[in-house]
Each structure stands twice: as C-alpha cells, then as structure tokens.
DOMAR-117580 format. One record per atom (N, C-alpha, C, O): atom name; x, y, z negated; residue number from 1; residue in three letters. Coordinates in Angstrom, 2 decimals. Atoms other than C-alpha are relative to their C-alpha. Last residue first. Layout:
residues N
  atom     east    north       up   nr  rest
    CA        X        Y        Z  NUM   ALA
...
***
This chain:
residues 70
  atom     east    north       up   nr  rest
     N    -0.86     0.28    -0.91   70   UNK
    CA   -13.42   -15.61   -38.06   70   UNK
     C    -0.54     1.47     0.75   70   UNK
     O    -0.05     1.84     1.81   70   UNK
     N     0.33     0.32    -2.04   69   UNK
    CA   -15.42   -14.80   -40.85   69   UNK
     C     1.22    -0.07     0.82   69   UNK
     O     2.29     0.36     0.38   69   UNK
     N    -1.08    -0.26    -0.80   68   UNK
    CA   -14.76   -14.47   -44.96   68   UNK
     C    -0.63    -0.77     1.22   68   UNK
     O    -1.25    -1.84     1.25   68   UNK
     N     0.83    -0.08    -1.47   67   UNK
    CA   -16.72   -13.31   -48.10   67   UNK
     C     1.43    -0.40     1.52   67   UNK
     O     2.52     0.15     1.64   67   UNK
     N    -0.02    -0.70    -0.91   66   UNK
    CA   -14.49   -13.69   -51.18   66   UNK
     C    -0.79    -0.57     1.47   66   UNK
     O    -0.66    -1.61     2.11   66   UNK
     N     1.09    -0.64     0.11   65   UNK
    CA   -14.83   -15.99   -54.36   65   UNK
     C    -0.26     1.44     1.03   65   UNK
     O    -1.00     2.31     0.59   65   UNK
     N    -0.50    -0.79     0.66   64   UNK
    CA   -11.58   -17.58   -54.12   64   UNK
     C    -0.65     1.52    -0.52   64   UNK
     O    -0.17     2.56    -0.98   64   UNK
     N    -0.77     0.91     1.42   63   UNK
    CA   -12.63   -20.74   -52.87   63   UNK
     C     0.10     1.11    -0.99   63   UNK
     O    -0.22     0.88    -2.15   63   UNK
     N     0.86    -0.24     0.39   62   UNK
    CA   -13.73   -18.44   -49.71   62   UNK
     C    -0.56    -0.67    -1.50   62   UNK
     O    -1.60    -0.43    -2.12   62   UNK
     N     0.44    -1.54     0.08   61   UNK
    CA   -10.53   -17.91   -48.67   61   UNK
     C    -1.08    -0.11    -0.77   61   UNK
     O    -0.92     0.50    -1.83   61   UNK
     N    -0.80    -0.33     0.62   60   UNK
    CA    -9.76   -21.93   -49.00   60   UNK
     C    -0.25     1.68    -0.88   60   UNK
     O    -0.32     1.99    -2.07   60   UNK
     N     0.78     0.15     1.30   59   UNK
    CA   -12.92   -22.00   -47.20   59   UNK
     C     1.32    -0.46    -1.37   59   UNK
     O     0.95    -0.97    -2.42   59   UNK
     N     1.35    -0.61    -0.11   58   UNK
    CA   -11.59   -19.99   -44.13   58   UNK
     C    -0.50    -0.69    -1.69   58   UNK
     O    -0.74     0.06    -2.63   58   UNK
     N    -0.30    -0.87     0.57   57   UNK
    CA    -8.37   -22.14   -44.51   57   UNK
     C    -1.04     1.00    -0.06   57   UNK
     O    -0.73     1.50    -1.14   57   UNK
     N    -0.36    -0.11     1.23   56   UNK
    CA    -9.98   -25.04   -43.71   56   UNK
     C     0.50     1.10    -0.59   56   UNK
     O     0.07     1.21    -1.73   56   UNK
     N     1.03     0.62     1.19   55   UNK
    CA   -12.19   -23.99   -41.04   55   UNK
     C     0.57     0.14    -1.57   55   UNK
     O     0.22     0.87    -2.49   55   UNK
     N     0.28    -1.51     0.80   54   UNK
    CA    -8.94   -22.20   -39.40   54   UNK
     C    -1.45    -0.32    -0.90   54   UNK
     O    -1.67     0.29    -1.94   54   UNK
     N     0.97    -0.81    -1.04   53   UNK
    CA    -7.68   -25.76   -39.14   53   UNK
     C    -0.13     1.09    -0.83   53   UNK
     O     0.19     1.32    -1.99   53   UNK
     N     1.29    -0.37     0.62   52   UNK
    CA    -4.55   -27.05   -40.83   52   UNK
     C    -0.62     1.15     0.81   52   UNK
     O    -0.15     2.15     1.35   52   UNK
     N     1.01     0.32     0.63   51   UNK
    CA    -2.84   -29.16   -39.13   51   UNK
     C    -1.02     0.33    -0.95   51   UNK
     O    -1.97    -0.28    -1.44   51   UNK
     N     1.31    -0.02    -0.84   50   UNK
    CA    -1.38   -26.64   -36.88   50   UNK
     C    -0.51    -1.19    -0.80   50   UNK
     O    -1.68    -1.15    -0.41   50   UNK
     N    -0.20     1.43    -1.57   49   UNK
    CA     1.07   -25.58   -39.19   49   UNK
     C    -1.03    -0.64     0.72   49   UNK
     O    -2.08    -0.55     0.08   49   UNK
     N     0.04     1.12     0.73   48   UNK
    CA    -0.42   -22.50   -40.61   48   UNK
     C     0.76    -1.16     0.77   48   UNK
     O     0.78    -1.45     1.97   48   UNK
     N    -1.24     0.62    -0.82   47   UNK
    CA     0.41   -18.23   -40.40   47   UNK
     C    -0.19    -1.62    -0.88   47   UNK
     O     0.01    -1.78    -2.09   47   UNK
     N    -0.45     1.17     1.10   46   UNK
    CA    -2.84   -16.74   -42.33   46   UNK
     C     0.59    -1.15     1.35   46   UNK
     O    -0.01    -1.87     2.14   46   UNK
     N    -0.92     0.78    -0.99   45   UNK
    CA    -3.20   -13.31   -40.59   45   UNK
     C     0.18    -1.11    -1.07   45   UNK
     O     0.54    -0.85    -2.21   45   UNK
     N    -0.65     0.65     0.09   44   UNK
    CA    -6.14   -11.00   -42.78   44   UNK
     C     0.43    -0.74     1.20   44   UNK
     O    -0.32    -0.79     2.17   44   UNK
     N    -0.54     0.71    -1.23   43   UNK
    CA    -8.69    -8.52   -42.72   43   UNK
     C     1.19    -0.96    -0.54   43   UNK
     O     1.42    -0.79    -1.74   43   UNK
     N     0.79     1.31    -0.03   42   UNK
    CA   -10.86    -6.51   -45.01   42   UNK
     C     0.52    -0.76     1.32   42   UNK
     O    -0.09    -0.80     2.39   42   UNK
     N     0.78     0.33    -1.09   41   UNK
    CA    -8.69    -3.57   -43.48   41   UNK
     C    -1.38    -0.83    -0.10   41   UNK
     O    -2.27    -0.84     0.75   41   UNK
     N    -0.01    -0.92    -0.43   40   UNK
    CA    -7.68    -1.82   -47.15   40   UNK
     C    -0.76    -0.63     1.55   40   UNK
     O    -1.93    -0.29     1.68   40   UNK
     N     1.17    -0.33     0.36   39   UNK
    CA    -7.65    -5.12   -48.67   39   UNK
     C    -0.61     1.19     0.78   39   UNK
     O    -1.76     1.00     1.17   39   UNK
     N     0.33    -1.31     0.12   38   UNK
    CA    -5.26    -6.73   -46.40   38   UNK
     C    -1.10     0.53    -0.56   38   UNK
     O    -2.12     0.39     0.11   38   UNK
     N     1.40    -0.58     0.14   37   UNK
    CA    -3.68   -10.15   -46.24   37   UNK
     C    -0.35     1.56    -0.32   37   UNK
     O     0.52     2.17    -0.95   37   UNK
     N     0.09    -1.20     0.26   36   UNK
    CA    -0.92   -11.42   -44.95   36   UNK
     C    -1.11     0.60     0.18   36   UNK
     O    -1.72     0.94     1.20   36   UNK
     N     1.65    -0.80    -0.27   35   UNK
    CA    -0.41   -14.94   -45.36   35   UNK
     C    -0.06     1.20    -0.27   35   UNK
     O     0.20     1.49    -1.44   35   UNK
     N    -0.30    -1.36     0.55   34   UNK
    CA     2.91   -17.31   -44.66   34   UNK
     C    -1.64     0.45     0.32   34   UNK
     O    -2.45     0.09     1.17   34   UNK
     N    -1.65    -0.49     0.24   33   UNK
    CA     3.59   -20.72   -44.13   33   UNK
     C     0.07     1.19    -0.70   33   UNK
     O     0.80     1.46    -1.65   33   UNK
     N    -0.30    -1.85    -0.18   32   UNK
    CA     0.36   -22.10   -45.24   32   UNK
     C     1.08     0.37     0.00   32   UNK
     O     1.76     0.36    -1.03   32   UNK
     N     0.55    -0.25    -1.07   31   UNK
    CA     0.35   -26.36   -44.88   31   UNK
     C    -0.05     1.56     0.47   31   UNK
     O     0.11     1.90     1.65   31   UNK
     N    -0.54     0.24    -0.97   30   UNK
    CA    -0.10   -26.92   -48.46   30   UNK
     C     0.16    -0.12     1.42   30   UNK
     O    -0.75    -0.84     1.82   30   UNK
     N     0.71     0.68    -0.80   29   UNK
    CA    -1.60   -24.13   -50.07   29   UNK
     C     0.70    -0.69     0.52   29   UNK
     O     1.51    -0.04     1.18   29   UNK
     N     0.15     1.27     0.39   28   UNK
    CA    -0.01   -22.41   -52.38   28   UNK
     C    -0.31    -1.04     0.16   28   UNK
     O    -0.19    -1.98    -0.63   28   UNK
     N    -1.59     0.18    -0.16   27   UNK
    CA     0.55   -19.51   -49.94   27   UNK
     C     0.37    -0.65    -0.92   27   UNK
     O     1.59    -0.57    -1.07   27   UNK
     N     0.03     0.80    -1.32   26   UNK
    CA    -3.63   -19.48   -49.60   26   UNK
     C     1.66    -0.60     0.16   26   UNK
     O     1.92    -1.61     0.82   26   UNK
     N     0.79     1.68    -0.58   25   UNK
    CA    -4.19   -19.36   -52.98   25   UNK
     C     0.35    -0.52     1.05   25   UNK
     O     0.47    -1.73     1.25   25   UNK
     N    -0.61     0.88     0.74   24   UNK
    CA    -1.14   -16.40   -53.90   24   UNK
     C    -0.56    -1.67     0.40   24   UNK
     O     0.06    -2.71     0.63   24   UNK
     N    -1.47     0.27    -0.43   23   UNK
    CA    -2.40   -14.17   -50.81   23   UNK
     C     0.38    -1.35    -0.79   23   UNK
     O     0.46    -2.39    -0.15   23   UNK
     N     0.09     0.58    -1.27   22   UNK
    CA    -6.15   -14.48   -51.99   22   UNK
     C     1.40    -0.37     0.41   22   UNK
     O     1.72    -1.56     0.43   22   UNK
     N     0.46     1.63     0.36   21   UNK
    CA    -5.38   -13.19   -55.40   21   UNK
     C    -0.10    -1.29     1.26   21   UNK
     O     0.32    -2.45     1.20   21   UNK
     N    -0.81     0.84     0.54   20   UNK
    CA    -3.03   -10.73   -53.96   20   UNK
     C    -0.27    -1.30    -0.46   20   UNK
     O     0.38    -2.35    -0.45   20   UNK
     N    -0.41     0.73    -0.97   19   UNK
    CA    -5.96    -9.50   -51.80   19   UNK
     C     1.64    -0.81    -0.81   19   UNK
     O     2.07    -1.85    -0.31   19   UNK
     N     0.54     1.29    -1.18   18   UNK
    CA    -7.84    -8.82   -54.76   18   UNK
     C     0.53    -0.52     0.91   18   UNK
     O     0.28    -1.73     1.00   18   UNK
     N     0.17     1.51     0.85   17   UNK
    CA    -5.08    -7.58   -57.10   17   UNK
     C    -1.40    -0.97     0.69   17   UNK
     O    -1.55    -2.19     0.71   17   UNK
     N    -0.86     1.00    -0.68   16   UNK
    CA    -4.82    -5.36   -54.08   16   UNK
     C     0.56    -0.62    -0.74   16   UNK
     O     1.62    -1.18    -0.43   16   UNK
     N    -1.58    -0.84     0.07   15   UNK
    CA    -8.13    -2.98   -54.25   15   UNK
     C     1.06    -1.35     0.20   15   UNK
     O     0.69    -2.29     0.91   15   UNK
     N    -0.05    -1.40     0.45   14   UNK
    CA   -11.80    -3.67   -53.48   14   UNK
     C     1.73     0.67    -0.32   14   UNK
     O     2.22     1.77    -0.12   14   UNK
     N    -1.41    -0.60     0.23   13   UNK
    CA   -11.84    -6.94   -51.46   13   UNK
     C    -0.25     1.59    -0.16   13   UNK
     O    -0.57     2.38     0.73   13   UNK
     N    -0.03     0.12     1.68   12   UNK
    CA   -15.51    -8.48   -51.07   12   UNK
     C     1.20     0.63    -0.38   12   UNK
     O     0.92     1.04    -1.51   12   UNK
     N     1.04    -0.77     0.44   11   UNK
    CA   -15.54    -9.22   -47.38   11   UNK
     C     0.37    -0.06    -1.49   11   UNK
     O     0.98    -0.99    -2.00   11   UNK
     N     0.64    -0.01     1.93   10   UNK
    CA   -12.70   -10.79   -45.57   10   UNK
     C    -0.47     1.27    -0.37   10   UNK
     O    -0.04     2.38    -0.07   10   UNK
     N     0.08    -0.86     0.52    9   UNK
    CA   -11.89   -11.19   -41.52    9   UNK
     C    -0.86    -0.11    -1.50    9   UNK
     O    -1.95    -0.62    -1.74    9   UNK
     N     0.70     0.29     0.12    8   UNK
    CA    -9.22   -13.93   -40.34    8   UNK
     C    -1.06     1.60    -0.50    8   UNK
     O    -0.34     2.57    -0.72    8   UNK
     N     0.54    -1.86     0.84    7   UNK
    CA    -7.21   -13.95   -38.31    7   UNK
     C    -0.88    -0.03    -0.43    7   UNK
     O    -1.78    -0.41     0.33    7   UNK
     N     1.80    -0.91     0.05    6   UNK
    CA    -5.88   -16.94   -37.65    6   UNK
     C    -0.06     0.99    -0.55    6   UNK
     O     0.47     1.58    -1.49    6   UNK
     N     0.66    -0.88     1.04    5   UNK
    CA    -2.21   -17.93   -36.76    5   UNK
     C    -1.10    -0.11     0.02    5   UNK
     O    -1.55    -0.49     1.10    5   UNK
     N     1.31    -0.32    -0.67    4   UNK
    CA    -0.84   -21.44   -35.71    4   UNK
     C    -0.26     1.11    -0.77    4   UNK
     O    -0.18     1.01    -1.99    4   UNK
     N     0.63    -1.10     1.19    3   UNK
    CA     2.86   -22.29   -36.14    3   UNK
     C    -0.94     0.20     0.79    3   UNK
     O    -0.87     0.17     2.01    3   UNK
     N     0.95    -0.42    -0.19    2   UNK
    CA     5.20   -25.16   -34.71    2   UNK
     C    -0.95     0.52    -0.67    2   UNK
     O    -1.25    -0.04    -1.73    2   UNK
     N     1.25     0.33     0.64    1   UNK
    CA     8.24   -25.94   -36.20    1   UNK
     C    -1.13     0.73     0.72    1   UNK
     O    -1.00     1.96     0.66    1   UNK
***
C-alpha cells in the first residue's frame, strides 16, 4: 500500500486531551492510516494514502478548532 506523510505544525494545543482530540478526528478519517500528534512540540506526522492531500487533512486539523501550517 502506498503511504504519504505530512507534517504538519499545530497551534492551540495545551496538554494531551488536545492532541488526543486531534489524533481520534484525523484516525477516523477515511484515508488516515496512522497520526501522531504532539502537544508538547505543536507538531504532528499524519501517515495518508495518497489520496488524501495534505490540504485536506490540514482542514480536518483545523475542524477541530486548532491552528495548523504545513
């Protein structure tokens, strides 16, 4: 299977019921294999099949009321 990461970087994350919230959206997502997110960096890896762009997942992230850049 072919896999695309992004990295992405997130704003707004104070402890790690925030980045859990994020984790759970994006790894409900169809299309997200895996997402590891970090409150502590404001950062994130969101592992996708390549149909989904880093656009979309960027406003997936940002769905979830968090700041987020490439």
């Amino acid at each position: 299977m072919n896999q695309v990461a992004h990295a992405l970087k997130i704003t707004g994350m104070t402890c790690g019921c925030c980045s859990g919230r994020v984790t759970r959206v994006l790894e409900a997502t169809p299309g997200v294999i895996q997402a590891d997110i970090s409150w502590q960096s404001h950062a994130g890896i969101v592992v996708t099949t390549p149909d989904l762009t880093k656009e979309q997942v960027m406003a997936i992230v940002a769905s979830t009321g968090f700041g987020v850049s490439a």
